[in-house]
C-alpha positions as CSV (number, residue, x, y, z in Angstrom):
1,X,-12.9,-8.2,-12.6
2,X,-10.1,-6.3,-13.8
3,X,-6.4,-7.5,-14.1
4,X,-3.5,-5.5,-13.5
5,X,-1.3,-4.7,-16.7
6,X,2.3,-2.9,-17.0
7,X,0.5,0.5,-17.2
8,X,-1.1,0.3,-13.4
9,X,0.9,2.1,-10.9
10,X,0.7,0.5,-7.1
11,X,-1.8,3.1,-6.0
12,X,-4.4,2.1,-9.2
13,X,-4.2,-1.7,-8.2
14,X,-5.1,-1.0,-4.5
15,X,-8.2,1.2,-5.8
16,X,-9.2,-1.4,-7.7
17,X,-8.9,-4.0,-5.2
18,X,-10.8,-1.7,-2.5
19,X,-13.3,-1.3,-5.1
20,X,-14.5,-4.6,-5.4
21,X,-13.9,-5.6,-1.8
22,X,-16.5,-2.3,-1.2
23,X,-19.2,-4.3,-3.6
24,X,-18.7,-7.5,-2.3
25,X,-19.4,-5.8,1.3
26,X,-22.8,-4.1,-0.4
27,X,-24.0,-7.5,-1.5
28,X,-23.2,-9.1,1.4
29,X,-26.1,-10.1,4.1
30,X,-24.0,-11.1,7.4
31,X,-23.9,-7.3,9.2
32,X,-19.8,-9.1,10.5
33,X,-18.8,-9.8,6.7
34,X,-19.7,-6.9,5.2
35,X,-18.3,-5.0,8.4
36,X,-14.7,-6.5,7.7
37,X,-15.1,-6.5,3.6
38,X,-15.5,-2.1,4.4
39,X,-12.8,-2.3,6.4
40,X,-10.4,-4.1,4.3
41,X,-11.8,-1.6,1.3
42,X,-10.8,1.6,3.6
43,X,-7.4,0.0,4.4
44,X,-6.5,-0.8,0.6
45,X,-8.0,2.7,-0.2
46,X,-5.2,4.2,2.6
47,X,-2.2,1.9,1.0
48,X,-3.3,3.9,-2.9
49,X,-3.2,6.9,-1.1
50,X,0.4,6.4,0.6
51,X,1.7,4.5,-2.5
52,X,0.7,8.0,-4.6
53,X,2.7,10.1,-1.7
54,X,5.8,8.0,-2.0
55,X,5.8,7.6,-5.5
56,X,5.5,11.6,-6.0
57,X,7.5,12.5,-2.8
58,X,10.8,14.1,-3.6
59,X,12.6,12.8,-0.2
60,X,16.2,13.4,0.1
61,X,18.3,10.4,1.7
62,X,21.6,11.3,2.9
63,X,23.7,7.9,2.6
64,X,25.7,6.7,5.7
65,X,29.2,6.8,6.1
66,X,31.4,3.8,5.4
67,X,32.1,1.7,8.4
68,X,35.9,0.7,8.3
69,X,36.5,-2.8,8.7
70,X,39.2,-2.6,10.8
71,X,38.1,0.0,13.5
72,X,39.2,-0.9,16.9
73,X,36.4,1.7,18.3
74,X,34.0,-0.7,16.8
75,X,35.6,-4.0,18.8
């Protein structure tokens, strides 16, 4: 088992997490278990992936303009 610690990104605790839900799905028997335990190992495996895109995506927000308090369009 391994913990998570300051030096693990997002993306490095959902690998790890995927990781050992892919060997618990190997050493289980029941064909629906180890079905869903591969599953839930792709989806944390998807989650690194997109936590790496955002973390190195250089997206540029535009902030919205300032909605006046007192606007009579807005009545």
């Amino acid at each position: 088992m391994c913990f998570a610690s300051d030096e693990m990104t997002d993306s490095d605790e959902y690998r790890v997490k995927a990781s050992e839900l892919r060997a618990q799905a190997e050493r289980e028997r029941d064909s629906l278990f180890r079905s869903m335990f591969k599953t839930l190992s792709k989806r944390y495996s998807r989650l690194a992936q997109q936590a790496d895109y955002e973390r190195n995506a250089k997206l540029a927000y535009k902030s919205s303009p300032p909605i006046a308090a007192d606007d009579p369009k807005r009545r």
